[in-house]
C-alpha positions in Angstrom: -25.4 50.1 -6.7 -24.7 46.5 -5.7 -21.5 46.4 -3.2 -19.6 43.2 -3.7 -18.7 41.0 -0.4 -15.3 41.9 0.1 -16.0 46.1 0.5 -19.5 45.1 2.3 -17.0 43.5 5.1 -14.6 46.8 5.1 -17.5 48.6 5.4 -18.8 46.8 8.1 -15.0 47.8 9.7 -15.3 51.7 8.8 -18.8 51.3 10.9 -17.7 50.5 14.6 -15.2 52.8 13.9 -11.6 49.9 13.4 -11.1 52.2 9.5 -11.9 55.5 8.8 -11.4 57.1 5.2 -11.5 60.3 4.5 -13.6 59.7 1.3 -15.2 56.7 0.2 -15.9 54.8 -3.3 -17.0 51.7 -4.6 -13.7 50.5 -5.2 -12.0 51.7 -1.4 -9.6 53.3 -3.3 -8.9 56.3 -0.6 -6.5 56.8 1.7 -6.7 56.5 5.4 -7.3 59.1 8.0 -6.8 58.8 12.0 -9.8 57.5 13.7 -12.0 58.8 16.4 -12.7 55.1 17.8 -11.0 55.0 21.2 -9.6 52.1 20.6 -6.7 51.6 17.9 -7.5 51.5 14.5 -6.3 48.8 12.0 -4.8 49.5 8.7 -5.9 48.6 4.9 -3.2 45.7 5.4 -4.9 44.3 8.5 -8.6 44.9 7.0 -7.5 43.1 4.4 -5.9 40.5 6.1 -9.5 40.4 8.1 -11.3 39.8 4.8 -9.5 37.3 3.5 -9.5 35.2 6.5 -13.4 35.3 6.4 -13.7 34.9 3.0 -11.7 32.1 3.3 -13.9 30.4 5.7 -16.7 31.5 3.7 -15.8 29.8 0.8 -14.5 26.5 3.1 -18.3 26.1 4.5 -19.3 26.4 1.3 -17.3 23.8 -0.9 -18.2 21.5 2.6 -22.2 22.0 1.8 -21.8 20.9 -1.7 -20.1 17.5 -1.0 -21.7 14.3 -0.2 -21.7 13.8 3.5 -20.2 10.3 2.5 -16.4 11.4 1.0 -14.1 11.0 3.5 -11.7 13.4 2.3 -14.7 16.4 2.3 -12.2 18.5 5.1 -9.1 17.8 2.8 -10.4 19.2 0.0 -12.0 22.0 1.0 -9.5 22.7 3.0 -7.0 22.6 0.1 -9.6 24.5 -2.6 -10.1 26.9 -0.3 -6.4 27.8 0.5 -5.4 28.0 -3.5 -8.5 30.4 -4.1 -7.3 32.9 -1.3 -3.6 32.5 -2.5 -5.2 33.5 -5.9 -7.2 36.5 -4.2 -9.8 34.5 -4.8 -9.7 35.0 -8.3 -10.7 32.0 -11.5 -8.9 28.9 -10.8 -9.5 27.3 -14.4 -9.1 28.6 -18.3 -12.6 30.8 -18.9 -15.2 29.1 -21.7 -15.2 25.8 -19.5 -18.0 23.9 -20.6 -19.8 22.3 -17.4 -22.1 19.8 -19.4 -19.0 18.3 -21.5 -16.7 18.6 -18.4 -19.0 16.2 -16.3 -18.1 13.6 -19.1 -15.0 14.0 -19.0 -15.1 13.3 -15.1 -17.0 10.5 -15.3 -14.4 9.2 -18.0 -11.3 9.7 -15.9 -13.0 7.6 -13.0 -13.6 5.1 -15.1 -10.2 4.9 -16.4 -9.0 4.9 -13.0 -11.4 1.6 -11.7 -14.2 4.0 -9.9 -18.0 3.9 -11.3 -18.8 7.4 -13.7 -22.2 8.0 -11.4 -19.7 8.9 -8.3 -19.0 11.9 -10.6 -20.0 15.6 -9.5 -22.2 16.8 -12.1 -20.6 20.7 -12.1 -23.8 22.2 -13.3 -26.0 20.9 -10.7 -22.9 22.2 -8.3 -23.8 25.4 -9.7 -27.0 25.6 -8.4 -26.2 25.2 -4.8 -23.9 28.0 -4.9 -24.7 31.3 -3.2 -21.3 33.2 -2.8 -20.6 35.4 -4.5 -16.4 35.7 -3.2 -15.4 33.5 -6.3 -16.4 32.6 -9.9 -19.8 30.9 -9.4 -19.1 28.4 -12.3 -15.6 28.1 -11.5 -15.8 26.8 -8.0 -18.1 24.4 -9.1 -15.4 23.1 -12.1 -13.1 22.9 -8.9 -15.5 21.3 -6.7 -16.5 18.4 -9.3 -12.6 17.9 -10.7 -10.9 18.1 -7.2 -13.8 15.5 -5.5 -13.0 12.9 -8.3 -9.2 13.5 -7.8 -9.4 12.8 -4.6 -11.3 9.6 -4.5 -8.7 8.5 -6.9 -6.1 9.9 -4.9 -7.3 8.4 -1.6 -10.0 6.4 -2.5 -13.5 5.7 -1.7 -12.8 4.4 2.1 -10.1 5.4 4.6 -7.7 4.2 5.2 -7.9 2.2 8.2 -10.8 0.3 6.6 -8.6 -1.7 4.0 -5.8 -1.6 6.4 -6.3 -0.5 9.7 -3.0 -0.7 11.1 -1.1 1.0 8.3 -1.2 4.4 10.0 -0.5 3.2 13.8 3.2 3.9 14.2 5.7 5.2 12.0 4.3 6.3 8.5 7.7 6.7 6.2 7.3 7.5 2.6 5.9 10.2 1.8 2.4 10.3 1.4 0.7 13.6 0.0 -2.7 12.9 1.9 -2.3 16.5 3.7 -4.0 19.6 2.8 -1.1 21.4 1.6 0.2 18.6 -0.6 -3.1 18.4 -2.3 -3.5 22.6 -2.8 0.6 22.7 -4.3 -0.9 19.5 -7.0 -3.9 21.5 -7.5 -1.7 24.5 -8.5 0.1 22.6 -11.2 -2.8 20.8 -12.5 -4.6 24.2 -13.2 -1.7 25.9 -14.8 -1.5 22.6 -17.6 -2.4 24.0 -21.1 -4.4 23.6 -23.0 -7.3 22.1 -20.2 -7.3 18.4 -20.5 -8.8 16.5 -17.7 -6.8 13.2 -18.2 -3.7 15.6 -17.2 -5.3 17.2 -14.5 -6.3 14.4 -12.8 -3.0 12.8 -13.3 -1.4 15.3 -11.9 -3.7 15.1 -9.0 -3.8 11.3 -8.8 -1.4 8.7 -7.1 2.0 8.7 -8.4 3.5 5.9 -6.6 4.9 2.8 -9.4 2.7 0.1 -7.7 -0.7 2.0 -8.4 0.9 3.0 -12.1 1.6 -0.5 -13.1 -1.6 -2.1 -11.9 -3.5 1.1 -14.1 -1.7 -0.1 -17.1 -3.0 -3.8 -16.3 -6.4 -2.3 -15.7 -8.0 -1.6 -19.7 -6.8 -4.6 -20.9 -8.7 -6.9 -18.1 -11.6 -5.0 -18.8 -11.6 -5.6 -22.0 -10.8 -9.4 -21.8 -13.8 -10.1 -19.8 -16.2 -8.6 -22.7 -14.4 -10.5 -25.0 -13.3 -13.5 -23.6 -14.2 -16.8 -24.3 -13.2 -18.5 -21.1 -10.6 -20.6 -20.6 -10.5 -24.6 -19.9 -10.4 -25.8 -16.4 -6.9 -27.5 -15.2 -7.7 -29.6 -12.1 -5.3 -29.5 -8.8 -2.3 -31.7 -9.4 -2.5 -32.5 -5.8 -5.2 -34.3 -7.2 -4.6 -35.6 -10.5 -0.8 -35.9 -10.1 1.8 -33.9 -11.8 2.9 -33.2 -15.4 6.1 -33.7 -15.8 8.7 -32.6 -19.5 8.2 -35.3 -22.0 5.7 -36.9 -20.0 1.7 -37.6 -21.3 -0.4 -35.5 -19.3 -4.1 -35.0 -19.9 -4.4 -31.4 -19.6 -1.6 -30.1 -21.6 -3.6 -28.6 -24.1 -5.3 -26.6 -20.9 -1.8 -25.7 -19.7 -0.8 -24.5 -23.1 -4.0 -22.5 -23.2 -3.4 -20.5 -20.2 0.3 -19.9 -20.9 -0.3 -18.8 -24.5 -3.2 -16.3 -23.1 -0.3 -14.7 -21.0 2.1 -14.8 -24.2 4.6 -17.5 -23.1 3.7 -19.8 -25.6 3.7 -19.2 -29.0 1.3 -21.9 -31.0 -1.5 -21.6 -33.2 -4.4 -22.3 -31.7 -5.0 -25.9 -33.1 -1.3 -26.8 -31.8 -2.3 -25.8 -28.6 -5.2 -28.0 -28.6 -3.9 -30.9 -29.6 -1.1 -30.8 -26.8 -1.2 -34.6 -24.9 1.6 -34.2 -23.3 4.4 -32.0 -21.4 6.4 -31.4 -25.2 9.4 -29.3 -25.3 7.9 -26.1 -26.2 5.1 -26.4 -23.3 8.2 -26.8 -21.1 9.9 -23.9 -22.2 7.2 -21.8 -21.8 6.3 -22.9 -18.0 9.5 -23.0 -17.0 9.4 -18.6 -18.4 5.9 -18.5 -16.4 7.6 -20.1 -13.6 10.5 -17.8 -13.6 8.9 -14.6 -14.0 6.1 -15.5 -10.6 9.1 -16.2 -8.2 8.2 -20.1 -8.7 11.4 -23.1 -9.2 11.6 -22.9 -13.4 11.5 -26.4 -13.4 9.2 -27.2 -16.4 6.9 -29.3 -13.9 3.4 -28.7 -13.6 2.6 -28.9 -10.0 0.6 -27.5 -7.3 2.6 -24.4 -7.2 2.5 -23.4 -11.1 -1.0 -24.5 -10.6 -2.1 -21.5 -8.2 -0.8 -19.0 -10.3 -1.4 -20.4 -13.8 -5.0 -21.4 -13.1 -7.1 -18.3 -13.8 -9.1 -16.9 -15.9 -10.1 -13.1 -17.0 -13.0 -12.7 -14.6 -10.6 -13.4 -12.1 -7.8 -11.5 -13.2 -10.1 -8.3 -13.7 -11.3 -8.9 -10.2 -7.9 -9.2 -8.4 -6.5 -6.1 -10.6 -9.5 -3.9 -9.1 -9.5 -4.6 -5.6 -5.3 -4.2 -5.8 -5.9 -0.8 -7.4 -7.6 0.5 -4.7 -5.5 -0.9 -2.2 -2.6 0.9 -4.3 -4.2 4.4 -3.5 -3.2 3.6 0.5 0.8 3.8 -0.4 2.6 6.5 0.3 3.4 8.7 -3.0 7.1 8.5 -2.2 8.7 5.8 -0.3 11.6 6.8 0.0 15.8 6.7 -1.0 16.1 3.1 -0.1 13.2 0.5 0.7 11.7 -2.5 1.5 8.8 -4.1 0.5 7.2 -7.1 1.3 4.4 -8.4 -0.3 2.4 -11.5 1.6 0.6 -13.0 -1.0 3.6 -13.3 -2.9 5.8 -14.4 0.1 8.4 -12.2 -1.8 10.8 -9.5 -0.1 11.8 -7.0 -2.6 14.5 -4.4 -2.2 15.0 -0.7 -4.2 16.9 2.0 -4.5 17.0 5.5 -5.7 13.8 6.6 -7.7 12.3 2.8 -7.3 15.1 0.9 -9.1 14.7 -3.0 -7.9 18.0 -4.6 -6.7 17.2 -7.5 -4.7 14.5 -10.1 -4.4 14.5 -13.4 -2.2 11.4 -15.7 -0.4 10.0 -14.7 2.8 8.2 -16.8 5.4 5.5 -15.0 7.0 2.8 -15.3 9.8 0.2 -18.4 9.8 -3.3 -18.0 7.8 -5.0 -20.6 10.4 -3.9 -18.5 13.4 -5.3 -14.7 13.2 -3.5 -14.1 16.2 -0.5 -15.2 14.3 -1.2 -13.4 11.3 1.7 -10.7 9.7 0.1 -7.4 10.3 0.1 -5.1 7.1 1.5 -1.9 8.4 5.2 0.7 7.6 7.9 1.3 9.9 11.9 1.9 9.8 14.8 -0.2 9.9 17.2 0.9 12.5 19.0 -2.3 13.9 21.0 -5.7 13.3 21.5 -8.0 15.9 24.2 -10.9 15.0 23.6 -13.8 17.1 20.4 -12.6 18.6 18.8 -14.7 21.7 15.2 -15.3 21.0 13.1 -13.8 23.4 10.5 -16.3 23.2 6.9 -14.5 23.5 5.0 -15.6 26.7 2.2 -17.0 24.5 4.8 -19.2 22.8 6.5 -20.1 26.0 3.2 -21.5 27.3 1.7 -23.1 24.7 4.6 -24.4 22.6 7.8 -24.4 24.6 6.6 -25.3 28.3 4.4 -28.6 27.1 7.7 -30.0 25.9 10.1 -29.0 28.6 7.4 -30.3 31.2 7.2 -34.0 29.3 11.4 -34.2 28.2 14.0 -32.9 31.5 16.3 -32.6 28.5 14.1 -30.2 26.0 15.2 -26.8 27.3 19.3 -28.0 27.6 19.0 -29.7 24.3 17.6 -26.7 22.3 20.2 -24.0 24.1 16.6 -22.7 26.0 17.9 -21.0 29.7 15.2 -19.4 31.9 15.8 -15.6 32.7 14.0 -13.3 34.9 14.2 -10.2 31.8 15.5 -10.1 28.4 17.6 -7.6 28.5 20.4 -9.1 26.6 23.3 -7.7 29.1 21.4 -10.1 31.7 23.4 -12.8 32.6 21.8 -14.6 35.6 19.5 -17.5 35.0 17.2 -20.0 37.1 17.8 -23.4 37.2 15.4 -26.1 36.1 12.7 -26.8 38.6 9.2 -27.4 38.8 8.7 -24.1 40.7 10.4 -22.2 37.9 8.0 -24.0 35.1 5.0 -22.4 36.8 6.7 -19.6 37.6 6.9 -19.4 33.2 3.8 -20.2 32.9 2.5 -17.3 35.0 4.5 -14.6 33.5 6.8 -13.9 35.8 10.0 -15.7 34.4 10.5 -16.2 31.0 12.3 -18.6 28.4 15.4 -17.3 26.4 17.3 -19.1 23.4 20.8 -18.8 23.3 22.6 -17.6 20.0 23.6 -20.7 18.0 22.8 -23.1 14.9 19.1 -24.2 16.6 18.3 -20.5 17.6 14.9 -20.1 15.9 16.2 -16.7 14.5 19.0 -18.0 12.9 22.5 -15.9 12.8 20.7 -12.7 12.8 17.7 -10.4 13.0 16.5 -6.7 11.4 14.7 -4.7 13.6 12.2 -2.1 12.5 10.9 -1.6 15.9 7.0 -2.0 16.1 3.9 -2.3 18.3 3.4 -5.7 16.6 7.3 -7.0 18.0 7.5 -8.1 14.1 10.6 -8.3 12.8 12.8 -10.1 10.2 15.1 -12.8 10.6 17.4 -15.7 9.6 16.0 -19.2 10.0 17.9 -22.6 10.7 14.6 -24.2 8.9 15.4 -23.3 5.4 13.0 -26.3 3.9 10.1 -24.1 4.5 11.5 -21.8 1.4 11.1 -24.4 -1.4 7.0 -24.4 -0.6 4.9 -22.1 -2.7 2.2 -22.1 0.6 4.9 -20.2 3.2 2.7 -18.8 6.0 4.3 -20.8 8.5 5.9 -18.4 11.3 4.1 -17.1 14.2 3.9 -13.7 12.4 7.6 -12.6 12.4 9.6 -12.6 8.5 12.0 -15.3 8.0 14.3 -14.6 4.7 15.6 -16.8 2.5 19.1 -14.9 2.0 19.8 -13.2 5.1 23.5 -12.5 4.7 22.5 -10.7 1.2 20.0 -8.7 3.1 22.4 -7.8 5.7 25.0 -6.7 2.6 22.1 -4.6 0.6 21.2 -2.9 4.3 24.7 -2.2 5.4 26.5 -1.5 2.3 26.0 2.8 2.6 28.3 1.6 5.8 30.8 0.0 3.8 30.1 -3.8 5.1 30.3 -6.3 1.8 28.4 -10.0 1.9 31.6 -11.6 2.9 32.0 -9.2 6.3 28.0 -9.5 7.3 28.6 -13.5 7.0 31.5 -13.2 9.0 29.9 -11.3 11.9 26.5 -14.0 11.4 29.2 -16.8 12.4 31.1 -15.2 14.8 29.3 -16.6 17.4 29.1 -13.8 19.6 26.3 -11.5 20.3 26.6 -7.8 18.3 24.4 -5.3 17.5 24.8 -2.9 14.5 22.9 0.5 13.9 21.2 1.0 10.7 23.3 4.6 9.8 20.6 6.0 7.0 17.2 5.3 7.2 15.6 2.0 5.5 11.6 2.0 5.2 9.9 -1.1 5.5 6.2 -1.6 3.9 4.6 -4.7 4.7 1.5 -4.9 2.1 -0.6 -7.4 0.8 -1.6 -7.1 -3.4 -3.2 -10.3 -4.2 -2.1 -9.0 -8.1 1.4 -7.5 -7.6 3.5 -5.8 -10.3 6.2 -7.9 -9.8 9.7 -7.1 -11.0 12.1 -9.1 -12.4 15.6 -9.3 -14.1 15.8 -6.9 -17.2 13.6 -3.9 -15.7 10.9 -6.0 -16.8 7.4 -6.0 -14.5 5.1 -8.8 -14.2 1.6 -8.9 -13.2 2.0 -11.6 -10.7 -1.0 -12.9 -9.3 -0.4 -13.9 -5.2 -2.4 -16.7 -3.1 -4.9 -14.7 -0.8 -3.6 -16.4 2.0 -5.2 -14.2 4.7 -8.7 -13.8 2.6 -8.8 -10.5 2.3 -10.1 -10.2 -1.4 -13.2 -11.1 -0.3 -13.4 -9.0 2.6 -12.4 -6.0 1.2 -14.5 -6.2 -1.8 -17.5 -6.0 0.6 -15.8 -2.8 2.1 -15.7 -0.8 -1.6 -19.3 -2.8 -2.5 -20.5 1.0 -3.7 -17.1 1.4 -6.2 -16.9 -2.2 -7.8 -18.7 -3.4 -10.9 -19.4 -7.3 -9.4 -21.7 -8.1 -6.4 -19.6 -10.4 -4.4 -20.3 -13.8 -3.2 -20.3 -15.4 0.2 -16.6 -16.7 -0.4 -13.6 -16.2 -2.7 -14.0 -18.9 -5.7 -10.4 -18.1 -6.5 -8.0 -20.9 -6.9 -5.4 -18.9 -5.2 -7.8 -18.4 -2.1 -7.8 -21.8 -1.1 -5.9 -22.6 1.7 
């Protein structure tokens, strides 16, 4: 008679003497008699326990040898499949009668449907093959194997992390993010207990669940199917170049203007109104200023640079943004948290939400320089825990020497004019200072004294500053250079976040304390120095979606395309080369690439 794996490995015990039984069957099913080992024998319990543990890691090395060496997720999830079979006694994990040949169809379908190529599918039957245990359901652990491998590239995509964005793990990680073992074995619970079996369930169960990656998936069919039956659309040159259209005004490419905003459904013309368009009329107006609204642009009813970069698109385009942002999407966290804010760089956009994502606030941000990597804003997740009311600026010794010293040196007045003093620290309870001197200048320049701005209408933070503290010293702040808000290019800091509204942000962050937009205005003039703890927890996310789901008044979201000021699309569709349906050029064609 053949002895399954589990008695072989009490046997094996009863042998070297650890469990005696007074009679023995096939099925272990007698009672326990004292041993004549000298040491101390173990009980059923702990023989048991012994076998489970092995067959656990039986059954780990096992799911390992049947993965591609290339998924980086192989010790997650056979990690996690391996846990839920022992909780199960390593009994069948999905409904018997599952049909491997059909199921590897439906695989391939739900990657598909989820932006990833079908041949990255685990073909279950050819799974079988490679299996030799004998622990679990042969055919069942390879149903597990194939659904749980495709869940999980969808879950955490085809590359780490830290290759689309390396520093997005490096300090603080709020949110919650479901990457670890046990998080994926409780989803793979549920999605086995869904009847009947539907694989479109399953693997949303499985599958991100975070609003950014939900609303760029709904985006996702229709691109794809506007590329295959898209006729494109015309052209509109640079009004930088050809000059801008303004309402009422003749324009020559109104009838391209009206094309692209009755493609996105803000203007509704037949088609041979559209073309006839010659100038800026008042439905064309209408309808801009609506597209101009809904992207975070001045609804002005001009056609300028601005409405340009995000009007001027076409489906290829728009299919290609939407699939490089989908995978980016699988890097958030699943929840991120009570209260949050995001903000979005190619959008220039701060957005703020509450309680199960509901938006509240949005306002312009002013973020690092594209010219400058060193000056870049780092994409990365941290905590809010501080206002500073009147902050000093601790100018950065870079800044010092490059920016701030070449002026005091050539103007004696530079440094007293701006409210600059030169301190030896900056802690802000220091109160001595050093005079003016050529002695202390070098001194600056070397490092070992530094510059300081006092609080004040020219201090470069403005009236105050939120600190998430960072390895990057990024922070946000108010700005006495509010011009630098109207421009739709707004990479223009040396990395830190200027907002436009700072006294609402201070409001929104504050108000679970009580403070109202009238008290945080009051403590921004005040003029004196204060500091204010952040009470309950505010996550920040810096992230960069060159197509963003962007939300606007109503509940209503918008697929708002962003300028990839950074030129990263490019970048990181050579990264997922082996998951995208395009071979991508040299350099981003994109209008909103450009610099």
């Amino acid at each position: 008679m053949r002895v399954p794996t589990r008695q072989k490995l009490l046997l094996s015990l009863i042998s070297i003497g650890l469990l005696d039984f007074a009679l023995f069957d096939p099925l272990l099913t007698a009672r326990p008699v004292p041993s004549t080992h000298t040491g101390s024998p173990v009980s059923y319990a702990e023989a048991e326990e012994v076998v489970s543990a092995t067959n656990l890691a039986v059954i780990h090395d096992v799911i390992l040898q049947l993965l591609p060496e290339d998924r980086h997720y192989r010790e997650q999830l056979a990690g996690a499949l391996a846990s839920v079979y022992e909780g199960r006694g390593f009994r069948s994990l999905w409904p018997e009668g599952t049909l491997l040949d059909s199921l590897h169809r439906e695989i391939c379908t739900s990657l598909n449907s989820h932006a990833l190529p079908e041949p990255m599918a685990l073909d279950p039957a050819s799974l079988l093959a490679g299996i030799e245990t004998e622990i679990v359901d042969k055919s069942d652990l390879a149903v597990s194997v194939a659904i749980l491998d495709a869940a999980l590239m969808i879950r955490l995509g085809y590359v780490p992390i830290k290759s689309i964005w390396d520093q997005w793990n490096a300090g603080d990680t709020p949110g919650d993010d479901a990457r670890d073992v046990e998080s994926i074995a409780k989803d793979l619970i549920v999605a086995a207990s869904l009847t009947p079996f539907d694989i479109a369930k399953v693997m949303a169960e499985l599958g991100p669940k975070n609003w950014i990656y939900r609303e760029l998936r709904k985006a996702y069919p229709e691109a794809k199917k506007s590329i295959l039956t898209y006729n494109s659309l015309p052209a509109i040159p640079d009004p930088a170049t050809i000059g801008i259209g303004k309402p009422g005004a003749a324009y020559p490419y109104a009838s391209a203007i009206g094309a692209h905003l009755a493609d996105r459904g803000y203007l509704q013309l037949p088609e041979e109104q559209v073309t006839a368009l010659s100038r800026i009329t008042p439905q064309l107006e209408v309808a801009l200023r609506l597209f101009q609204e809904d992207h975070g642009l001045d609804p002005d009813g001009i056609f300028g640079p601005a409405s340009w970069l995000y009007l001027n698109t076409n489906a290829a385009s728009r299919f290609r943004s939407i699939v490089i942002n989908l995978h980016r999407a699988r890097l958030l966290p699943e929840d991120f948290g009570d209260r949050y804010l995001l903000v979005n760089l190619p959008t220039a956009e701060l957005y703020g939400f509450e309680d199960n994502d509901f938006h509240t606030t949005t306002m312009r941000v002013v973020h690092g320089k594209a010219e400058k990597e060193a000056q870049r804003t780092p994409i990365f997740r941290d905590v809010m825990k501080e206002l500073v009311f009147n902050p000093y600026w601790n100018v950065p010794p870079s800044i010092a020497k490059n920016e701030i010293l070449p002026k005091a040196q050539e103007d004696q007045n530079f440094l007293s004019r701006y409210h600059y003093e030169i301190v030896s620290d900056f802690n802000p309870y220091n109160t001595s200072t050093f005079g003016l001197s050529l002695q202390n200048l070098e001194l600056v320049s070397e490092g070992r004294l530094f510059f300081r701005q006092l609080p004040g209408p020219t201090n470069a933070l403005g009236r105050v500053k939120f600190l998430f503290p960072n390895t990057h010293n990024i922070y946000m702040h108010d700005t006495p250079a509010k011009n630098f808000f109207a421009r739709s290019k707004r990479d223009s800091s040396h990395g830190c976040i200027r907002v436009e509204s700072p006294d609402v942000l201070g409001a929104w962050v504050l108000r679970p304390q009580g403070w109202s937009r009238e008290e945080v205005k009051e403590a921004m003039f005040a003029g004196s120095r204060k500091s204010q703890m952040v009470e309950d927890a505010i996550n920040v996310f810096i992230v960069y979606f060159t197509t963003f789901p962007r939300p606007v008044s109503g509940g209503k979201i918008v697929m708002a395309p962003g300028r990839d000021v950074y030129e990263l699309d490019p970048k990181d569709a050579k990264t997922l080369t082996d998951v995208i349906p395009w071979i991508e050029p040299d350099s981003s064609t994109d209008p909103l690439g450009g610099q």
